[in-house]
N, C-alpha and C positions, 0 to 999 in steps of 0.2 A: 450153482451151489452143489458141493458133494452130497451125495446119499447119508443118509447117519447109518450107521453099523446096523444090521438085524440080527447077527450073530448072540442071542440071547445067554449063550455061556459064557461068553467073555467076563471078565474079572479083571476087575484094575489090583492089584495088589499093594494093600497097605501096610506101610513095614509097623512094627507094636510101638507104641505110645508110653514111652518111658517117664515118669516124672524125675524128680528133681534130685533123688539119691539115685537112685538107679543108673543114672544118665552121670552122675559123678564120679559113679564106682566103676563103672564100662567104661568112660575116658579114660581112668586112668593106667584100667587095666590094657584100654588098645594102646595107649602110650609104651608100657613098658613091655609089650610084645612086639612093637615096631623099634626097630632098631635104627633106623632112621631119621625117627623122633627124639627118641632120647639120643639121642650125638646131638641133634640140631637144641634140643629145648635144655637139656641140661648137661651134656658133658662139652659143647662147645663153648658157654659162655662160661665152665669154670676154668676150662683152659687159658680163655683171653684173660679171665682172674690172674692166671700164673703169672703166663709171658706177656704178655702187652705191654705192664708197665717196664718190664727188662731194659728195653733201650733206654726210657729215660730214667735210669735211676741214680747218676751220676746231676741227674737234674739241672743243674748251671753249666752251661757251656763257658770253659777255661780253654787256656792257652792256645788261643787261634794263633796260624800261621802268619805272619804280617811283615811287611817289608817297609823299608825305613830308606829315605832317599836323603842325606844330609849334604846339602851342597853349600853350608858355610864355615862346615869344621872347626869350630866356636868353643870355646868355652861353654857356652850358652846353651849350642845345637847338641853337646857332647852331655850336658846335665839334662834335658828331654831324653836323648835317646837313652839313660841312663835310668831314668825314671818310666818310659815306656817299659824298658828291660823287666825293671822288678814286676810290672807288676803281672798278678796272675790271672788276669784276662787274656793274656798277650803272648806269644812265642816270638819273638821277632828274629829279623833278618835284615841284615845290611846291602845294600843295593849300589851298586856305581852309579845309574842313571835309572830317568825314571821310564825309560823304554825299556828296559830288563824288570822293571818291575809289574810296567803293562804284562808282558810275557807269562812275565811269573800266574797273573790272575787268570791269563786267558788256557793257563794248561794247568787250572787249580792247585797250584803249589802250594800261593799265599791266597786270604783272601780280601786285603785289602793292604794301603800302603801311605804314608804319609810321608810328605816332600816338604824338609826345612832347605825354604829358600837363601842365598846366598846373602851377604848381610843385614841378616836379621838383629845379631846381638848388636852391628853398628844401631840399629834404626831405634833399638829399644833402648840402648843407651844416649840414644839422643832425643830422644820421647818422642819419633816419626811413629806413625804406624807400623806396625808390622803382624803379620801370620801366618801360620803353616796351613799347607793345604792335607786334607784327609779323602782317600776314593776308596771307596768298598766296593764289592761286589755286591748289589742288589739284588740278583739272584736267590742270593740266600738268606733271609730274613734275620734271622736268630746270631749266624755269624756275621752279618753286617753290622747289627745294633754293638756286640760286643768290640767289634773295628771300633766303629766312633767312640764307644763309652769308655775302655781301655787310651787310646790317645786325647782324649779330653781330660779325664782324670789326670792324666800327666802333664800334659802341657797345661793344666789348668793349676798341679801346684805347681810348678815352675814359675809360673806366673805371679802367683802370690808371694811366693821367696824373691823375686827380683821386686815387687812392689815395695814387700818389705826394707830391701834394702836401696833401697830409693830415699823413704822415707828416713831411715836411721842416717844417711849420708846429709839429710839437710836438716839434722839435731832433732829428730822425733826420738825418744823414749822409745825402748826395742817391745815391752808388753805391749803397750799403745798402738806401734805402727802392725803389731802381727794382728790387735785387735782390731783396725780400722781397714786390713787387708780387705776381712769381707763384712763392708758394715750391717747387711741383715744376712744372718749365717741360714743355709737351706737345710734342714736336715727333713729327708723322703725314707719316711718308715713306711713301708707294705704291711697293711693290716691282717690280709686274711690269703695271705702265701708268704711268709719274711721272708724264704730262701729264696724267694719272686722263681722259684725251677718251672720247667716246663710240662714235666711229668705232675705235679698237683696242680699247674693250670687243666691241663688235656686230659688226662685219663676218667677222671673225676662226670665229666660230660659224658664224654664217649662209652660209658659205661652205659649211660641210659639207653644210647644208643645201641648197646649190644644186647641191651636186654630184649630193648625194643623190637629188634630185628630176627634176635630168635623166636621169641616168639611167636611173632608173624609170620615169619617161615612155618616154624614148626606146626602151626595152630592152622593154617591156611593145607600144607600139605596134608592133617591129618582129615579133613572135613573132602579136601579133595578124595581122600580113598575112599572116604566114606562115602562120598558121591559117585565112584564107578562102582561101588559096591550096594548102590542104591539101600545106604541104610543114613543115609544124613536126615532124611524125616523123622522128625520129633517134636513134639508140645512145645508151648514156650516154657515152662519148669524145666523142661527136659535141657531147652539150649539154656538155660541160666544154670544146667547141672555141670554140665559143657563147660561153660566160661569159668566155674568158678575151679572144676578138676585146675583146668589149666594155667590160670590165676596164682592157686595153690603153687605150683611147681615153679612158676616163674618169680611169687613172693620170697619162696626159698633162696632161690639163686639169689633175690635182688639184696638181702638178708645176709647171703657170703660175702657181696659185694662192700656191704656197708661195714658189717663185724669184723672181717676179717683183714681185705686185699686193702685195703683203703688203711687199716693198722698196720699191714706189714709194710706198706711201703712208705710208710711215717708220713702222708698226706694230712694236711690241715684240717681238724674236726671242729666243727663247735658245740657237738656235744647233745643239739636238741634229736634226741635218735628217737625219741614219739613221733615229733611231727616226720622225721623220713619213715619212719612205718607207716604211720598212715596215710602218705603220698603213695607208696608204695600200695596200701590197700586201695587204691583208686587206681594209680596208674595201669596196674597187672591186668584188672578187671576190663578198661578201656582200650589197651590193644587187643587181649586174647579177644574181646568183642569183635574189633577190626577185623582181626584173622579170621574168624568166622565167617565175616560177609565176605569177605577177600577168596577164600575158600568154595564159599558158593558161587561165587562169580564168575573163578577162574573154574571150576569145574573139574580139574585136572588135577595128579598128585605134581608131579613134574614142572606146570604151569608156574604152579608160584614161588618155586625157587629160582628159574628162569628169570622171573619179571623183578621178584621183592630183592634180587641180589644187588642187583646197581642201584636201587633205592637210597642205600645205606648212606653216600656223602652227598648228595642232595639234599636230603632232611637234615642232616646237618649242618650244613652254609645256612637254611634257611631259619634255624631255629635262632638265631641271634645271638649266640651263645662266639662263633670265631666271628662275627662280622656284622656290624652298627645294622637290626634292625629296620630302621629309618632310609639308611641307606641301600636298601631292596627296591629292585620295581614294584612300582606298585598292587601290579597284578601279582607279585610274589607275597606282598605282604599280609593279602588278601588270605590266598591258597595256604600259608603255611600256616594259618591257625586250624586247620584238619587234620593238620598230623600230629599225636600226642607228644611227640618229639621236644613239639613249641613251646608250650608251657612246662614240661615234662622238666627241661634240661636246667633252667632256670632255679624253677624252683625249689630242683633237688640239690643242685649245688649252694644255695640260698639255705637251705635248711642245714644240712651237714656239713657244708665247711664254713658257712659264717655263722653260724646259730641264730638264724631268724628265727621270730615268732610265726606260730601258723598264721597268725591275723595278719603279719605282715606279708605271705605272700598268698595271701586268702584268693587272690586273680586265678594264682595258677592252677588250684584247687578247681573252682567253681569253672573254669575251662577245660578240666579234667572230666569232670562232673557233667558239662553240655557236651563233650565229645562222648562221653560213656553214652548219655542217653539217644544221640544222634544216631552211632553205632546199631546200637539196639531197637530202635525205632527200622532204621533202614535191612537190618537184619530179620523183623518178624515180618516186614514188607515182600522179602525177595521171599523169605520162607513161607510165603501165601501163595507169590508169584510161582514158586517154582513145584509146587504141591500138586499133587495128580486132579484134577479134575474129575468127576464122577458123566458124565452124559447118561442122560435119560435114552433110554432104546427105545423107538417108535416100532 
C-alpha cells in the first residue's frame, strides 16, 4: 500500500461554489464569449431554419422522367399513352423496345417505364384478360411511388371509359353505366399534410433533431472547457443554473422554429402552440441535462463534437418517426427510449401539426419528464464521482 502524503502544505484547490443565478449569469456570459458556442447553439440551427427546408419546397415531386414501350399501336394503347402524357406526375417518353428502355433506367435518364403489350385492345374487346406491365426504379423511393401512381391513375381512367362504353353498347343508360363504373367510389383525403409534400412530412421532425443535436454538442463542449479549465465544479443550484442558462437559449431557437420557419414555409399547424411551448419547456431542460453528463464524461472540448456528430441519423431511424417502431430490434427498442429524440419527435409533431391535446400525448411528456430526472440523477452522481477528495494527512 502506498505511503499517504506527509507534505502538510499541500492543498487540494477548490474552485467557488456558485448558486443558482450566479451560475446562470456566467453560462451565459461564457456562451457568448466563446465563439464556438454560439455558431454551434444558436447561429447553426438558425441557419438550418433558413436553408434546409430550400430543397423541398417545391414539396410534390412532378414530372418524372418515364418511358412508355407500346407494342399494340391501338386505338386503345394510343388513348393510355395519351392520358399517361397529360398528366403532371409524369414527363414521358416513347421507347421502341423495352431493352432501350432498361437502358434508359440503368444511366438514370428515365426512372421507370411501362409496356402496353401487343393485343391488348383485342383482348379487352373480347373480355379476355388483359394488362400492362409497370417497372420503376426501386432505388429511389419518392420517384418510384410517383412511376406507379402517375400510370395507375391513367390506365385506371381508361379503364373506366372502356367499362363504360361496354355497358352503353349493351343498352345501359350512359349516367347509370359512368355510375356503376365504380360502384363504391374511393375518395383518400390526407388529414394533416393535404399537399401529402415531403418537406412538411420531414423538416417538421428533423428539426427536433437539430435542436437536439446542437445543443448537445454545444452544452457538452462548453462543460468540456470548463473541465480543462478545472472550473466545471459547482453545487447542485449551480448545475440547475447551468441547465437552465442553456435551456434559455435553446427554448429560443426552438421558439424561431415553431413561429417562424414552420410559417414561412406554409407547413401544416394545428394551432395548439401552448402545448408545443411547454414541450419545449421540458424538452430543452432534458438535453442541456444530457450535455452536461455528456460533457463530464467525455472530459474533452473536441471529444464531443468528434463522437455527438454521427449521432445525429441514428437517433433518428430509432425514434419511430421514418420507420414502424415495432419493427426495430428489439435491443433497439429498448435503447431508444434514452434518447429525448424518442418521445421528443412524436410528440412535437402531434402537437403542432395535428393539434393534439396535451392529455392526448401526456406519454411523451411524462418520458420527457423520467429522461430529465434520470439525466440529473446521473449528473449529481458523476459530479460526486469526479469532485476532489480531501485525504486526511497522517
Amino acid at each position: 500500500m502506498p505511503p499517504l502524503s506527509t507534505d502538510h502544505n499541500a492543498k487540494v484547490t477548490q474552485p467557488p461554489v456558485q448558486g443558482f443565478f450566479a451560475s446562470f449569469f456566467q453560462t451565459l456570459t461564457d456562451v457568448f464569449k466563446d465563439k464556438g458556442i454560439v455558431l454551434m447553439l444558436i447561429i447553426a440551427p438558425i441557419i438550418y431554419g433558413f436553408f434546409y427546408p430550400w430543397p423541398y419546397s417545391s414539396e410534390v415531386v412532378n414530372h418524372v422522367p418515364v418511358g412508355i414501350v407500346d407494342k399494340d399501336n391501338s386505338d386503345l394503347s394510343r388513348t393510355i399513352v395519351r392520358y399517361a402524357s397529360a398528366s403532371p406526375q409524369l414527363d414521358t417518353r416513347r421507347f421502341l423496345d423495352e431493352q432501350s428502355a432498361k437502358e434508359a433506367i440503368w444511366t438514370d435518364e428515365i426512372a421507370g417505364y411501362m409496356v402496353i403489350p401487343s393485343g391488348l385492345e383485342q383482348n379487352v374487346l373480347s373480355g379476355k384478360a388483359a394488362s400492362v406491365s409497370v417497372l420503376g426504379n426501386g432505388g429511389y423511393f419518392l420517384l418510384n411511388k410517383n412511376v406507379q401512381m402517375g400510370f395507375l391513375k391513367a390506365v385506371s381512367t381508361v379503364s373506366a371509359g372502356v367499362k363504360i362504353k361496354k355497358s352503353v353498347a349493351q343498352g345501359a343508360y350512359a349516367p347509370t353505366a359512368a355510375q356503376n363504373a365504380q360502384a363504391v367510389p374511393l375518395q383518400i383525403v390526407p388529414l394533416y399534410n393535404q399537399t401529402e409534400g415531403y418537406g412538411a412530412y420531414v423538416v417538421p421532425a428533423v428539426s427536433i433533431i437539430i435542436l437536439q443535436q446542437t445543443l448537445l454538442m454545444a452544452t457538452a463542449m462548453l462543460i468540456g472547457t470548463w473541465y480543462e479549465q478545472r472550473r466545471h465544479q459547482t453545487s447542485i443550484s449551480g448545475w440547475l443554473g447551468r441547465i437552465t442558462a442553456l435551456s434559455t437559449l435553446s427554448f429560443l431557437i426552438g421558439c424561431f422554429y415553431y413561429g417562424w420557419a414552420f410559417e414561412l414555409h406554409h407547413y401544416p399547424r394545428g394551432q395548439n402552440m401552448l402545448g408545443s411551448l411547454l414541450f419545449l419547456l421540458l424538452f430543452c431542460p432534458a438535453v442541456a441535462t444530457l450535455g452536461c453528463l455528456l460533457g463530464l464524461w467525455f472530459r474533452q472540448r473536441e471529444r464531443s463534437m468528434q463522437i455527438l456528430i454521427f449521432s445525429s441519423l441514428p437517433m433518428f431511424f430509432v425514434s419511430g418517426y421514418p420507420w414502424p417502431a415495432d419493427q426495430l430490434p428489439t435491443f433497439l427498442q429498448i435503447v431508444r427510449w434514452f434518447i429525448p429524440t424518442t418521445p421528443a419527435i412524436n410528440t412535437s409533431v402531434q402537437l403542432n401539426q395535428m393539434g393534439a391535446s396535451i392529455s392526448q400525448v401526456a406519454t411523451g411528456f411524462y418520458a420527457l419528464a423520467a429522461l430529465w430526472a434520470l439525466y440529473f440523477v446521473l449528473l449529481v452522481w458523476l459530479r460526486w464521482y469526479n469532485a476532489p477528495k480531501r485525504r486526511q494527512v497522517s
